[in-house]
N, CA, C and O atoms as a printed pandas DataFrame, in Angstrom:
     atom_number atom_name residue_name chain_id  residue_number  x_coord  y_coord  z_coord
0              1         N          UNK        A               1    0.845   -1.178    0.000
1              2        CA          UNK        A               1    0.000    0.000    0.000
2              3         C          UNK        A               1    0.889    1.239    0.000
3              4         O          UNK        A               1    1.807    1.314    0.817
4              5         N          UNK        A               2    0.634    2.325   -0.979
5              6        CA          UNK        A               2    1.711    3.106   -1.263
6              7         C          UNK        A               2    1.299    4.278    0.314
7              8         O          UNK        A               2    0.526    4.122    1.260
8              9         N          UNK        A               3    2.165    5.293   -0.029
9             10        CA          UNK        A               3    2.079    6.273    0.987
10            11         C          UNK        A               3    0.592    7.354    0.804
11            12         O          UNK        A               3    0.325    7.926   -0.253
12            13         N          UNK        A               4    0.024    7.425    1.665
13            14        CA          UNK        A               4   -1.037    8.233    1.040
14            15         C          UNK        A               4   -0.585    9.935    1.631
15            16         O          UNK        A               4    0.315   10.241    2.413
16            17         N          UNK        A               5   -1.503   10.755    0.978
17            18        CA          UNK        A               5   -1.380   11.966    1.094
18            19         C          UNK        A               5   -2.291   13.334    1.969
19            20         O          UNK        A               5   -3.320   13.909    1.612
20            21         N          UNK        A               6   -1.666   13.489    2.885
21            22        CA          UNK        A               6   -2.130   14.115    3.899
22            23         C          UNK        A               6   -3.154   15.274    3.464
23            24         O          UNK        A               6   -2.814   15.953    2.496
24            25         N          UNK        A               7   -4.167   15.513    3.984
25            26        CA          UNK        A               7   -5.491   16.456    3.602
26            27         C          UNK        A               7   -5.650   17.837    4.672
27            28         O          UNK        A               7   -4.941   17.857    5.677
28            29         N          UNK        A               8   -6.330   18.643    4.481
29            30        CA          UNK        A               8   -6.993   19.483    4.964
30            31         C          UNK        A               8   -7.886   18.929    5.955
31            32         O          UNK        A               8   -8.196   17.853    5.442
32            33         N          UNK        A               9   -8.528   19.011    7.136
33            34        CA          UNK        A               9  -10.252   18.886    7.467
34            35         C          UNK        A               9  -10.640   20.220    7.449
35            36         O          UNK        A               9   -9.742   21.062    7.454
36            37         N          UNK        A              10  -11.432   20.466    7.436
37            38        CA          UNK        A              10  -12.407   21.520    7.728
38            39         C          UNK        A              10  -14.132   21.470    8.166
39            40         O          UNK        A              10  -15.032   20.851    7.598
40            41         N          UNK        A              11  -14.189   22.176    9.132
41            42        CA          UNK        A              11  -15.944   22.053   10.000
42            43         C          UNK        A              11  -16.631   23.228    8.685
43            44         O          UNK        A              11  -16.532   24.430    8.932
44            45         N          UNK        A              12  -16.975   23.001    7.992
45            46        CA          UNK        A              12  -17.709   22.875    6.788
46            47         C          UNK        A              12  -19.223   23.787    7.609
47            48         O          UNK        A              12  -19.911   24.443    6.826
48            49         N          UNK        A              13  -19.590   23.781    8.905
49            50        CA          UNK        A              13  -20.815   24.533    9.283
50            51         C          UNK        A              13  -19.946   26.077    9.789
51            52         O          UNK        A              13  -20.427   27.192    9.591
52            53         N          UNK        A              14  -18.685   25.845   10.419
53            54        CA          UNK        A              14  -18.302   27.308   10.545
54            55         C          UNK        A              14  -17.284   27.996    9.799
55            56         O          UNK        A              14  -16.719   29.026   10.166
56            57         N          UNK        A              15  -17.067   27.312    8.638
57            58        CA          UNK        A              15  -15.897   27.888    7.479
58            59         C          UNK        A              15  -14.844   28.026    8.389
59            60         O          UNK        A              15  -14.383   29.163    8.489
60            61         N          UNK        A              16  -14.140   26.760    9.376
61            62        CA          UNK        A              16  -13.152   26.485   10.159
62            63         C          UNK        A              16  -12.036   26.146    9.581
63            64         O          UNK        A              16  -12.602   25.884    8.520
64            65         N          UNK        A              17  -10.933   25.919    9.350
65            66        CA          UNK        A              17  -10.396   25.343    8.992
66            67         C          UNK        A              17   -9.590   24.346   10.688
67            68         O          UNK        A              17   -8.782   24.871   11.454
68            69         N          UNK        A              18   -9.994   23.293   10.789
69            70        CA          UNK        A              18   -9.569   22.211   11.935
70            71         C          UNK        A              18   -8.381   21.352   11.691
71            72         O          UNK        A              18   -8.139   20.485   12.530
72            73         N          UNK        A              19   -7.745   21.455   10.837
73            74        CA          UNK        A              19   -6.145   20.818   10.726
74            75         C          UNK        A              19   -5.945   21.392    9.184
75            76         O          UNK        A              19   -6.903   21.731    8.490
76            77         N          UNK        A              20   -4.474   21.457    8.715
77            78        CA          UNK        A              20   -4.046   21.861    7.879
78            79         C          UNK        A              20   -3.500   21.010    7.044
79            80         O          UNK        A              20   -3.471   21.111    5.818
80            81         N          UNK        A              21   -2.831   19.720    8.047
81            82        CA          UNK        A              21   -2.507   19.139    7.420
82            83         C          UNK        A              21   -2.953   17.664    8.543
83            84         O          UNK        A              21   -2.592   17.528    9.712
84            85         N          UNK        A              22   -3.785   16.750    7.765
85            86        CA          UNK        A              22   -4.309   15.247    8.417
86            87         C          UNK        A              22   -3.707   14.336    7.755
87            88         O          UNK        A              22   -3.555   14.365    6.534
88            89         N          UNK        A              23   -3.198   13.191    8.727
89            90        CA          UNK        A              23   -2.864   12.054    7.777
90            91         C          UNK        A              23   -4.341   10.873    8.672
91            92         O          UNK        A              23   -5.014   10.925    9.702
92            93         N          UNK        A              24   -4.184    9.880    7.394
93            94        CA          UNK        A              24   -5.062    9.207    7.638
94            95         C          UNK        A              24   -4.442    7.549    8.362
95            96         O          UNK        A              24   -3.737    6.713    7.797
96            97         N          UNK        A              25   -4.817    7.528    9.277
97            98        CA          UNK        A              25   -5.116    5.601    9.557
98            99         C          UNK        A              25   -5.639    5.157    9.252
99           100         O          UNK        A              25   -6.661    5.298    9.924
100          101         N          UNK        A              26   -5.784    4.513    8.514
101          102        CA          UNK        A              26   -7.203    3.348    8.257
102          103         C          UNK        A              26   -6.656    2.087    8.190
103          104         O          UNK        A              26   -7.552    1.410    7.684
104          105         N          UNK        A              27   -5.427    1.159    8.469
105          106        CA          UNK        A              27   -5.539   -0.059    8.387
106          107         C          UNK        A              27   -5.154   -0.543    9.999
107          108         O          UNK        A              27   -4.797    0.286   10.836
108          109         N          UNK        A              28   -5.301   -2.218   10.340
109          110        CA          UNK        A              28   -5.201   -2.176   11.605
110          111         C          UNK        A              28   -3.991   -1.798   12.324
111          112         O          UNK        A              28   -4.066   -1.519   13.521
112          113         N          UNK        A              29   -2.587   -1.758   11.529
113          114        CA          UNK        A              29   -1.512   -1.152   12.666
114          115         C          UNK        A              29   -1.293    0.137   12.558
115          116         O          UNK        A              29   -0.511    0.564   13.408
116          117         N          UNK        A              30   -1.833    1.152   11.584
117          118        CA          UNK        A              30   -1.721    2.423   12.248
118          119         C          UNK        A              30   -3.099    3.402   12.654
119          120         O          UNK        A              30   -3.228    4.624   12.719
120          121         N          UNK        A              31   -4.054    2.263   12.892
121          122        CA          UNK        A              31   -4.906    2.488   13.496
122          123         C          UNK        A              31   -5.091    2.536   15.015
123          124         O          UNK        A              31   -5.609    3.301   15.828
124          125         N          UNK        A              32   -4.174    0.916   15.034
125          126        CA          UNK        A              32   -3.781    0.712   16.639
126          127         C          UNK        A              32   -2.887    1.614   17.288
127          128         O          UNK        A              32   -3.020    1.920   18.472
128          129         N          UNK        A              33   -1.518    2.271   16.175
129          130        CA          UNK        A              33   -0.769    2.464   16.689
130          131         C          UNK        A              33   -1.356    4.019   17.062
131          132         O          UNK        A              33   -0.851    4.573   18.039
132          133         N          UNK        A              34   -2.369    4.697   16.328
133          134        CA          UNK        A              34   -2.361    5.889   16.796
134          135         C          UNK        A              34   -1.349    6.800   17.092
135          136         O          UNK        A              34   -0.339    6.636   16.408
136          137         N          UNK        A              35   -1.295    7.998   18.158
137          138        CA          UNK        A              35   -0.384    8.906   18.717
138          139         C          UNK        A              35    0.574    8.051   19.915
139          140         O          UNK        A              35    1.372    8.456   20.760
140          141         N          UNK        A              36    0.032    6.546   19.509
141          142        CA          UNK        A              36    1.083    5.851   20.874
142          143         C          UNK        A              36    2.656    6.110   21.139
143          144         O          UNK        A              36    3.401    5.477   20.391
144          145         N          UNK        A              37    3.180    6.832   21.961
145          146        CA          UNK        A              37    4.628    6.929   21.745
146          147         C          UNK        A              37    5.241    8.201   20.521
147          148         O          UNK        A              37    6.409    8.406   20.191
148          149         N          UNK        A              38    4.113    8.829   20.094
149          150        CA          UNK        A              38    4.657    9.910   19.191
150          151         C          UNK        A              38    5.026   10.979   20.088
151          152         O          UNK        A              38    4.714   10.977   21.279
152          153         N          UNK        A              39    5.717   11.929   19.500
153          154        CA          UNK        A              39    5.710   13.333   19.984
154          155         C          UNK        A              39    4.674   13.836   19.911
155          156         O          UNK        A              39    3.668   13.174   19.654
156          157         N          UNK        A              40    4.647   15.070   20.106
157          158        CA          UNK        A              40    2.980   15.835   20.270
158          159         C          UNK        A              40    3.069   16.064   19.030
159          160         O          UNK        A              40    4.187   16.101   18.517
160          161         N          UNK        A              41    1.729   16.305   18.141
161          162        CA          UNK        A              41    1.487   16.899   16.840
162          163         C          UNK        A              41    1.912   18.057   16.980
163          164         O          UNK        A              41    1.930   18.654   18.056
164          165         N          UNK        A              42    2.370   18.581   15.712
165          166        CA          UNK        A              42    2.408   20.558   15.825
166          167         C          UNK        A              42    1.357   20.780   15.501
167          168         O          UNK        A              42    0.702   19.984   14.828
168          169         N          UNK        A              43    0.894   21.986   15.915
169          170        CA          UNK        A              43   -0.213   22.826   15.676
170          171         C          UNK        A              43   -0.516   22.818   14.550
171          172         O          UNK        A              43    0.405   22.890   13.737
172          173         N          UNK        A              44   -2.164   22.713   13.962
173          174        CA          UNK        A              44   -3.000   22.964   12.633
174          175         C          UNK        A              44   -2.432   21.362   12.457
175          176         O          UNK        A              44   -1.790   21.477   11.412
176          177         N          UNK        A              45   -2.307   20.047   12.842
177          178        CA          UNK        A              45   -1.889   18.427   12.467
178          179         C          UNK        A              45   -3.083   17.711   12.989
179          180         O          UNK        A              45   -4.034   18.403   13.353
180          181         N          UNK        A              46   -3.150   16.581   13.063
181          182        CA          UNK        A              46   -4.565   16.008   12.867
182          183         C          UNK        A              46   -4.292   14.447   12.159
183          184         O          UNK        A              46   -4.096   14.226   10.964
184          185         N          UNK        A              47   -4.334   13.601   13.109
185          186        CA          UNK        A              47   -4.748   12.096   12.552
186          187         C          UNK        A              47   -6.133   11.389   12.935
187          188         O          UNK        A              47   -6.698   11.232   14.018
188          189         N          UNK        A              48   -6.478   11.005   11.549
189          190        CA          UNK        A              48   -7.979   10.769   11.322
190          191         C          UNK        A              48   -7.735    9.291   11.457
191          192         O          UNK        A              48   -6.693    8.762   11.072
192          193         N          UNK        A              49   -8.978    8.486   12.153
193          194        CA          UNK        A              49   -8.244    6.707   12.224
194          195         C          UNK        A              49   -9.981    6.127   12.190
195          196         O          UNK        A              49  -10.851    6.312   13.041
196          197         N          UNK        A              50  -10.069    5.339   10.806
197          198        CA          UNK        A              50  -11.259    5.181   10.446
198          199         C          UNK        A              50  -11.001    3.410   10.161
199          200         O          UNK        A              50  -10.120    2.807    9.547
200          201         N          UNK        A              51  -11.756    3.124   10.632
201          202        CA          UNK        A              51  -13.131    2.744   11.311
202          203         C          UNK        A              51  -12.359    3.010   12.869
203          204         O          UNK        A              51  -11.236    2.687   13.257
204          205         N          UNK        A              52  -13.418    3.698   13.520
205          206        CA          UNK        A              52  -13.114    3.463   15.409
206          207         C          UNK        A              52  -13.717    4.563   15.743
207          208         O          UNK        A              52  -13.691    5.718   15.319
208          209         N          UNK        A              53  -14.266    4.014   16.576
209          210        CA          UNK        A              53  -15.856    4.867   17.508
210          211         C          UNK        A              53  -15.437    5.178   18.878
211          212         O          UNK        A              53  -16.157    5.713   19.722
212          213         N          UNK        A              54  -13.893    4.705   19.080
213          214        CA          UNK        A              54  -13.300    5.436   20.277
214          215         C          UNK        A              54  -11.944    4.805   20.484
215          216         O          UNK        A              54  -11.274    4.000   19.837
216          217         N          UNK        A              55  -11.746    5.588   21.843
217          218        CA          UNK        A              55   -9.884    6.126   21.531
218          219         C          UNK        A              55   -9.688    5.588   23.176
219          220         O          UNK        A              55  -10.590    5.321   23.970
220          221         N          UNK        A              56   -8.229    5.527   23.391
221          222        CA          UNK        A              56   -7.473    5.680   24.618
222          223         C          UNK        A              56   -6.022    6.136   24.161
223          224         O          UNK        A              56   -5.549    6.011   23.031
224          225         N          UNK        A              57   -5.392    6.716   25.329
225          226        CA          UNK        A              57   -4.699    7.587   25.303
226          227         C          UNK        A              57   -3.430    7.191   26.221
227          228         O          UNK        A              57   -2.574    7.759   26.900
228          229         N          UNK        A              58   -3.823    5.837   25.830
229          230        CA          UNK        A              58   -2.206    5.110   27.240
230          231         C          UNK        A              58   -0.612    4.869   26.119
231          232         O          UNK        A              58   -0.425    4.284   25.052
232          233         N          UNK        A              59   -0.014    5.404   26.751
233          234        CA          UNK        A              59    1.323    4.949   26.260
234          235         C          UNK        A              59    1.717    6.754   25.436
235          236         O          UNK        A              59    2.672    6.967   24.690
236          237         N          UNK        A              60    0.519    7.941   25.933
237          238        CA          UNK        A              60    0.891    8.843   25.106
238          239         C          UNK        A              60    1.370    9.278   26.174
239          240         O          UNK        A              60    1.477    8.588   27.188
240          241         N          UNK        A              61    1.936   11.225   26.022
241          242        CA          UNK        A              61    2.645   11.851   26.441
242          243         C          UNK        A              61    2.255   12.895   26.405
243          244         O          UNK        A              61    2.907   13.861   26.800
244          245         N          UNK        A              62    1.333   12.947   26.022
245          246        CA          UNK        A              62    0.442   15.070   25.977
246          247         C          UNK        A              62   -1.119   14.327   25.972
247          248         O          UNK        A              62   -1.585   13.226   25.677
248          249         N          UNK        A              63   -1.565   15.513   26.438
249          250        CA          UNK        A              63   -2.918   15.413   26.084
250          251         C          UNK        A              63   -3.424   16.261   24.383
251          252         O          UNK        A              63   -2.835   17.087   23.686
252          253         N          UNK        A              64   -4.864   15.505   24.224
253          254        CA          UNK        A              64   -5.104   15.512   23.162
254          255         C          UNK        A              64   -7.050   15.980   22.795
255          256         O          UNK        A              64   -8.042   15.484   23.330
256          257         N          UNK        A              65   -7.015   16.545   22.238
257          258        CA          UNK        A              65   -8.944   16.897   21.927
258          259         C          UNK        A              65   -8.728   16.026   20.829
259          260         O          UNK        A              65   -7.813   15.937   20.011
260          261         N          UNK        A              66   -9.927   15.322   21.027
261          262        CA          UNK        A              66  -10.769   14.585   19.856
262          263         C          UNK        A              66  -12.451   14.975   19.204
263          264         O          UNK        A              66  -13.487   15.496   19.618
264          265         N          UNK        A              67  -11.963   14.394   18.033
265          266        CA          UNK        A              67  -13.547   14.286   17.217
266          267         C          UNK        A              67  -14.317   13.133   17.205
267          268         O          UNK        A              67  -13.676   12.224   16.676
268          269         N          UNK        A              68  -15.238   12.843   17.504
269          270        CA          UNK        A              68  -15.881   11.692   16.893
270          271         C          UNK        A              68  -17.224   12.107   16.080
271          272         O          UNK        A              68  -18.255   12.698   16.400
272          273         N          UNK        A              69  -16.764   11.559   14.951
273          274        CA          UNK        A              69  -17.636   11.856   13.991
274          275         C          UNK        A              69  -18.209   10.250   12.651
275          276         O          UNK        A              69  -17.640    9.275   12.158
276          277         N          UNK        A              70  -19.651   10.887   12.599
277          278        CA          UNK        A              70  -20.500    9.655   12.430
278          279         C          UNK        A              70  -20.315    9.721   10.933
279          280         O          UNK        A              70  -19.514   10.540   10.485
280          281         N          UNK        A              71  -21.267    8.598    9.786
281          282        CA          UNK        A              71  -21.059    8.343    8.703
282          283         C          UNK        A              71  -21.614    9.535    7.864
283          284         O          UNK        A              71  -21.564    9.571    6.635
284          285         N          UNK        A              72  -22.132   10.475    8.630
285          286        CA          UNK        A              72  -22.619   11.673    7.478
286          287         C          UNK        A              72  -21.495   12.949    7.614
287          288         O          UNK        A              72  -21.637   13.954    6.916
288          289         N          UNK        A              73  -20.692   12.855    8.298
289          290        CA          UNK        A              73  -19.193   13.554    8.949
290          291         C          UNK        A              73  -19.877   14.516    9.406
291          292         O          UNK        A              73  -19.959   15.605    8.838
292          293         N          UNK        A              74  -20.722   14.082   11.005
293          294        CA          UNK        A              74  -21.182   15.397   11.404
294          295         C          UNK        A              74  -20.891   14.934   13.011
295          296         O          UNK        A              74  -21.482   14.024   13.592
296          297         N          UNK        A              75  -19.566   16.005   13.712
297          298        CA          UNK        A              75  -19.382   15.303   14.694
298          299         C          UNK        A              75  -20.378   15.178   16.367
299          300         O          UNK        A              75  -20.614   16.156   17.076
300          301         N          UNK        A              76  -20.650   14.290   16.559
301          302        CA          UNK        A              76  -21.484   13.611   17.592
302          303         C          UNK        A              76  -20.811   13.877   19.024
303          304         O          UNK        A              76  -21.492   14.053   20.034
304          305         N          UNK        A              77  -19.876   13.884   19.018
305          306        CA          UNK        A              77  -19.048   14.018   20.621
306          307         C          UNK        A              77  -17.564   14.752   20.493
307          308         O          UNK        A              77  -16.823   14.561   19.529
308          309         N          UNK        A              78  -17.235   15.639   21.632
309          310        CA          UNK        A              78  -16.053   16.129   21.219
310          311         C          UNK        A              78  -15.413   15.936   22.875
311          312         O          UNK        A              78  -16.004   16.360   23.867
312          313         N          UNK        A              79  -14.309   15.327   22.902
313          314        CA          UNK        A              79  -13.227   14.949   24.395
314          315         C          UNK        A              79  -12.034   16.053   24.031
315          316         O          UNK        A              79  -11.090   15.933   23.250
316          317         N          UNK        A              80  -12.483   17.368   25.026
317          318        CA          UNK        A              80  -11.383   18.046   24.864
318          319         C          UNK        A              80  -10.471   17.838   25.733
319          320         O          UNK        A              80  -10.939   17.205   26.680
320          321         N          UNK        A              81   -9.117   18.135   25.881
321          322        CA          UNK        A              81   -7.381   18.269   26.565
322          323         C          UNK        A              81   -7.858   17.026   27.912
323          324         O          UNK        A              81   -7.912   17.153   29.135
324          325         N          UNK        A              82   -8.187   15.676   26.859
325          326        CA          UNK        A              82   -8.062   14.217   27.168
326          327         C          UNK        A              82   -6.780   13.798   27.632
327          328         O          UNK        A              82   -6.008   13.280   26.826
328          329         N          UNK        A              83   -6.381   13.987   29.072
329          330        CA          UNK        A              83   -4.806   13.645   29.341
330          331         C          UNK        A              83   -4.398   12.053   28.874
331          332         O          UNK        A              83   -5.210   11.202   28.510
332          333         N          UNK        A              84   -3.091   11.903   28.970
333          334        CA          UNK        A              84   -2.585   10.458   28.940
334          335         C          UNK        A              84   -3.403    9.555   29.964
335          336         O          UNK        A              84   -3.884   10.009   31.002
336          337         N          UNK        A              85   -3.511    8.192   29.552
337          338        CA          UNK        A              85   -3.668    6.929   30.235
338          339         C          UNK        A              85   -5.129    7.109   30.699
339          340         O          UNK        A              85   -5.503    6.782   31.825
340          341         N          UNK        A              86   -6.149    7.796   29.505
341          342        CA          UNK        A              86   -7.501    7.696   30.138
342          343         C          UNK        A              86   -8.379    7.308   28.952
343          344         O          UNK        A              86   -7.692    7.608   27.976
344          345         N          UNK        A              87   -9.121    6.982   28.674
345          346        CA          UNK        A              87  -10.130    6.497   27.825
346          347         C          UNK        A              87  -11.216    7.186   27.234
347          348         O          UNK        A              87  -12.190    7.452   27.937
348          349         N          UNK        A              88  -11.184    7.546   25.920
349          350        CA          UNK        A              88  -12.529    8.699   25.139
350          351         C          UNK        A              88  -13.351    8.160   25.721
351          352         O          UNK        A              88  -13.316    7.109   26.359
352          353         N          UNK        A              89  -14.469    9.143   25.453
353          354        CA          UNK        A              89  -16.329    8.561   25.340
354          355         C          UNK        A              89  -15.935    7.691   24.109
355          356         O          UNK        A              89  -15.050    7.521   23.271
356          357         N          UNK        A              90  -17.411    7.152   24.622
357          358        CA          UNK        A              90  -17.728    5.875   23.564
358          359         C          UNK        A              90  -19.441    6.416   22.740
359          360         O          UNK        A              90  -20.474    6.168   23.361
360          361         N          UNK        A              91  -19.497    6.977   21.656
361          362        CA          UNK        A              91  -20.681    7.379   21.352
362          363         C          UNK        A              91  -21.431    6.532   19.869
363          364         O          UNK        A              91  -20.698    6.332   18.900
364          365         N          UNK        A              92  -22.469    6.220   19.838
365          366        CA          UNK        A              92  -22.734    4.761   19.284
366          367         C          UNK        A              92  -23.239    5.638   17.912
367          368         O          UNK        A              92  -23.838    6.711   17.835
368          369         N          UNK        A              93  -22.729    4.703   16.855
369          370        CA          UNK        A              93  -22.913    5.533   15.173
370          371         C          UNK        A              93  -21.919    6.433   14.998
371          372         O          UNK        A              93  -22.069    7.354   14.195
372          373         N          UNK        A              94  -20.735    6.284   15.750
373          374        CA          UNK        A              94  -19.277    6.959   15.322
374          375         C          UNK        A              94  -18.700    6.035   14.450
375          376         O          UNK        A              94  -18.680    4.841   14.750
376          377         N          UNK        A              95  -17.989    6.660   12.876
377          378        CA          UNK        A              95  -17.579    6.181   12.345
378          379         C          UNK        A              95  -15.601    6.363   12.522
379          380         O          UNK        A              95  -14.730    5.528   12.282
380          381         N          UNK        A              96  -15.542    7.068   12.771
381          382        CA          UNK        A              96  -13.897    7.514   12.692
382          383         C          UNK        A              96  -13.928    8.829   13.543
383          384         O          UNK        A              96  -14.945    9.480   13.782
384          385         N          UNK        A              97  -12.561    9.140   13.997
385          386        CA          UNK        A              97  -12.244   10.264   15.076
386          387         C          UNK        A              97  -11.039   10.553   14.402
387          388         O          UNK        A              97  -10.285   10.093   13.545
388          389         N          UNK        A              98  -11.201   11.624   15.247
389          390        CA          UNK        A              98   -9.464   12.737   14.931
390          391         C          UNK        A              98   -9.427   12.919   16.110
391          392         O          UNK        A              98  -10.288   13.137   16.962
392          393         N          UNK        A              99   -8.053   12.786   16.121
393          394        CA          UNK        A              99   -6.769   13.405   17.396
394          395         C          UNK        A              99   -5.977   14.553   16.757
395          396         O          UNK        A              99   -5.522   14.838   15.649
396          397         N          UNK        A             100   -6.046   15.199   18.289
397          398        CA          UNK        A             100   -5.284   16.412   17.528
398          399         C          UNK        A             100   -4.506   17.143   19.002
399          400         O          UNK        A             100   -4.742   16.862   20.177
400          401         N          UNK        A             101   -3.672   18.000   18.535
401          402        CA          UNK        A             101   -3.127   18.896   19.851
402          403         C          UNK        A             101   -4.617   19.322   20.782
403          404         O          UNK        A             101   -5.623   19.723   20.196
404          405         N          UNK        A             102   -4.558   19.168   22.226
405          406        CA          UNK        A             102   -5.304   19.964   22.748
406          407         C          UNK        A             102   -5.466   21.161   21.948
407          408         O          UNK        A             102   -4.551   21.707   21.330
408          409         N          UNK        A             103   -6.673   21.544   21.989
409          410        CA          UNK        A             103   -6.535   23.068   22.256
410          411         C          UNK        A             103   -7.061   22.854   20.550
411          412         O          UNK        A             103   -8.066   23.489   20.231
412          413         N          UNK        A             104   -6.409   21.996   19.503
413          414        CA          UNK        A             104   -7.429   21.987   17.776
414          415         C          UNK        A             104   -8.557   21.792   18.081
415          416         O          UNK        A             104   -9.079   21.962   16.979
416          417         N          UNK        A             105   -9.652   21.476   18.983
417          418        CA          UNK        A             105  -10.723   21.751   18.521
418          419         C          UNK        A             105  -11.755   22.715   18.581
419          420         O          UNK        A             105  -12.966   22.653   18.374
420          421         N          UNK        A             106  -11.091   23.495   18.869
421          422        CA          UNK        A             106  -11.601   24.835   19.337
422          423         C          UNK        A             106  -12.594   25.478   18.009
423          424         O          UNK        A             106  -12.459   25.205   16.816
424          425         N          UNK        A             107  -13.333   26.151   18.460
425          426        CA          UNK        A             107  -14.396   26.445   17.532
426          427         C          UNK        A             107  -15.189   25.202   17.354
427          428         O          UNK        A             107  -16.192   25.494   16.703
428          429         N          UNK        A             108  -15.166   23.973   17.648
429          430        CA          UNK        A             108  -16.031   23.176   16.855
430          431         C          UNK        A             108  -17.219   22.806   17.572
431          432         O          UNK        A             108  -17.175   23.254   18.718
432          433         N          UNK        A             109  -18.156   22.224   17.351
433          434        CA          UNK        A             109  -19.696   21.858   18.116
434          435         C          UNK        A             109  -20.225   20.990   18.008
435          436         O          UNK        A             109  -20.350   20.666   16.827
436          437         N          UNK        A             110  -20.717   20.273   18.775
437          438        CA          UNK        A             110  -21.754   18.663   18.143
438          439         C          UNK        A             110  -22.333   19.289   16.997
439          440         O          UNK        A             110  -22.403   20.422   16.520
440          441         N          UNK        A             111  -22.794   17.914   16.679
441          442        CA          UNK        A             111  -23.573   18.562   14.978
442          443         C          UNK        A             111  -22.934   19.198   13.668
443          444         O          UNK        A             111  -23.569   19.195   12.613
444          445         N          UNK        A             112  -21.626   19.759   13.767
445          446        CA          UNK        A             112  -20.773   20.272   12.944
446          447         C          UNK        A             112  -20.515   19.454   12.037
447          448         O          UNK        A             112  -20.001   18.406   12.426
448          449         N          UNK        A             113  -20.776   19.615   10.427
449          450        CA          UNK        A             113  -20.313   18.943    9.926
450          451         C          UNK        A             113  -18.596   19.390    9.186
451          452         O          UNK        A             113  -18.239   20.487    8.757
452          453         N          UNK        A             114  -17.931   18.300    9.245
453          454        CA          UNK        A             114  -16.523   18.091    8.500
454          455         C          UNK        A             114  -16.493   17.869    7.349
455          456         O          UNK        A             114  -17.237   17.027    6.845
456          457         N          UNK        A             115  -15.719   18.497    6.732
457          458        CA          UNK        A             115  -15.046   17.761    5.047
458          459         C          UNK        A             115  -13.610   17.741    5.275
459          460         O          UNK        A             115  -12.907   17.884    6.275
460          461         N          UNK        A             116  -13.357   17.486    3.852
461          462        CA          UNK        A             116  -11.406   17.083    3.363
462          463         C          UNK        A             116  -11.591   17.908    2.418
463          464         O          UNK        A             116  -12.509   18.033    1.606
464          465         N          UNK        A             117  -10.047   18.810    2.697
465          466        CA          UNK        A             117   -9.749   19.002    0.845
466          467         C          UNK        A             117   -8.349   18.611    0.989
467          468         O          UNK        A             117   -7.644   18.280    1.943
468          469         N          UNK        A             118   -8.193   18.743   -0.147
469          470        CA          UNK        A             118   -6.431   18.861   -0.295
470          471         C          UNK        A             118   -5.631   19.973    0.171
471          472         O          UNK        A             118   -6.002   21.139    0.311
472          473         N          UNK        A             119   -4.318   19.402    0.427
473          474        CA          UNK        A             119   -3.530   20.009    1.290
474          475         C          UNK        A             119   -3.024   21.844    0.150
475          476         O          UNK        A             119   -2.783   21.908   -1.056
476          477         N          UNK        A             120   -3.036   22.648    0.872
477          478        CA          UNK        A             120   -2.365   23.353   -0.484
478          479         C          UNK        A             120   -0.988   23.506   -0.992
479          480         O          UNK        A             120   -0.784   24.091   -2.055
């Protein structure tokens, strides 16, 4: 599977822009592996990890705000400055979440919907 190419998100209800640059997880080891053992993201970064309707945060080193957002990308629950070694909500009809620096999800709201564009 070649390297894929990191995206934009954006909350699409408040003309936000919510990461600048996202890479995606979607298979099972860098899904599992998540932010486990990474450094902190820099600011405007963002990993999206699809399929998973929830998160834990053991083996990290910063805290982190998350998205969980359902199959119409409209997010359902938001876990802001989630320290290490504790466990997201679990909210049922979540399709995929984003992790991000504390403090990225600012501006955002249940119900918000998300898109992707490309990076510029």
């Amino acid at each position: 599977m070649g390297e894929k190419q990191p995206f934009r998100l954006i909350n699409a209800t408040r003309d936000l822009t919510i990461a600048e640059r996202t890479r995606l997880a979607d298979n099972p080891w860098t899904s599992f592996k998540g932010l486990m053992g990474s450094p902190p993201l820099p600011p405007g970064h963002a990993l999206l990890i699809t399929p998973s309707s929830s998160i834990h945060t053991h083996f990290m080193r910063f805290p982190i705000d998350v998205l969980y957002v359902n199959n119409n990308d409209v997010i359902m629950g938001i876990d802001r400055d989630l320290k290490p070694w504790r466990f997201g909500h679990f909210y049922k009809g979540v399709k995929y979440v984003v992790e991000m620096t504390a403090g990225g999800a600012e501006g955002c709201a249940v119900g918000d919907k998300i898109t992707r564009a490309p990076c510029p």
